[in-house]
C-alpha positions in Angstrom: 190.2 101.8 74.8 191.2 98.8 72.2 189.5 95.4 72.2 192.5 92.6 71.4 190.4 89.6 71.3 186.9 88.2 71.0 185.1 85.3 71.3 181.8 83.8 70.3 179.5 82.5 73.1 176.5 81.6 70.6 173.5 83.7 69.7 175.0 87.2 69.7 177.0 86.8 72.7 180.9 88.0 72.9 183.3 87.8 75.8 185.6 90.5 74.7 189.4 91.2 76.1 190.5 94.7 76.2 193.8 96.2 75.9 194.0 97.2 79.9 193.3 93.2 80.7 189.2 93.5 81.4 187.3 90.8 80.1 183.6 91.2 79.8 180.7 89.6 77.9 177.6 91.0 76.1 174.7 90.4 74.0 174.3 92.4 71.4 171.2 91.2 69.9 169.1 94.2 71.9 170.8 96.4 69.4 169.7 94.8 66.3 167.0 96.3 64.3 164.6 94.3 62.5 166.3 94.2 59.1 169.9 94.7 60.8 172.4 92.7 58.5 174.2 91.6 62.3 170.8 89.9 62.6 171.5 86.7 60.3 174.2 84.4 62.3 176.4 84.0 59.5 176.9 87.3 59.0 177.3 88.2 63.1 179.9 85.1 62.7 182.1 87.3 60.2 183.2 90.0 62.9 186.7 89.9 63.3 189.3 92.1 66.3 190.8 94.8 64.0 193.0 95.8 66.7 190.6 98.9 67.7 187.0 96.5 67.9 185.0 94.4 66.4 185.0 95.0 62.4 182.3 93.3 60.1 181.8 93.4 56.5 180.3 96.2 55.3 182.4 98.7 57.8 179.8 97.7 60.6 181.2 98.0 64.0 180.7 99.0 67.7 182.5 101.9 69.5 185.1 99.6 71.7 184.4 102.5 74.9 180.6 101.7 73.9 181.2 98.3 74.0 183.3 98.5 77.5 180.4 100.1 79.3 178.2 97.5 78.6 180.3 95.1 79.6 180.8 96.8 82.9 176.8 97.1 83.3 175.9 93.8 82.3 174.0 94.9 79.8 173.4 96.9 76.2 172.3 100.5 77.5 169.3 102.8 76.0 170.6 105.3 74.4 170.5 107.8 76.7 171.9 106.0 79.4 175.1 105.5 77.1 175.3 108.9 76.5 174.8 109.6 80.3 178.3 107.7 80.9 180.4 108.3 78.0 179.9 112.5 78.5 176.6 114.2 77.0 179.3 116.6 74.6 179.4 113.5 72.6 176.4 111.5 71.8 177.0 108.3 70.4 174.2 106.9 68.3 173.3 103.1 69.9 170.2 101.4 68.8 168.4 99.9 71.5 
């Protein structure tokens, strides 16, 4: 799964295109800690399509197939959900 294009919608909204054609959107403020660097604008605002995801300084990013489920549901996931439908062998780490 590859993410070839995002844009801003404000706040911490993306509509991403991925590499099959699906376009979704998200917010990804639930998955922002308190101190999360993501959290200041300008920073979020610095996330570029590195041809894979979304890439910010620092080396932060989002697992695209992470980031394509959420899409699908509308939503960020818990945790647990995430790992639910991405295959309990590997447990991805999501704050939220």
């Amino acid at each position: 799964m590859r993410i070839t294009n995002i844009e801003y919608l404000g706040g911490y909204s993306l509509k991403l295109t991925f590499g099959d054609g699906y376009v979704g959107k998200i917010d990804l403020e639930p998955t922002f800690s308190e101190n999360d660097p993501l959290r200041d604008s300008g920073a979020f605002l610095k996330g570029v399509c590195n041809g894979l995801t979304i890439e910010w300084p620092g080396g932060i990013d989002f697992c695209p197939d992470v980031l394509r489920l959420w899409c699908e549901k509308g939503r960020v996931l818990p945790q647990k959900e995430t790992d639910f439908h991405l295959g309990a062998a590997h447990p991805i780490h999501v704050a939220a």
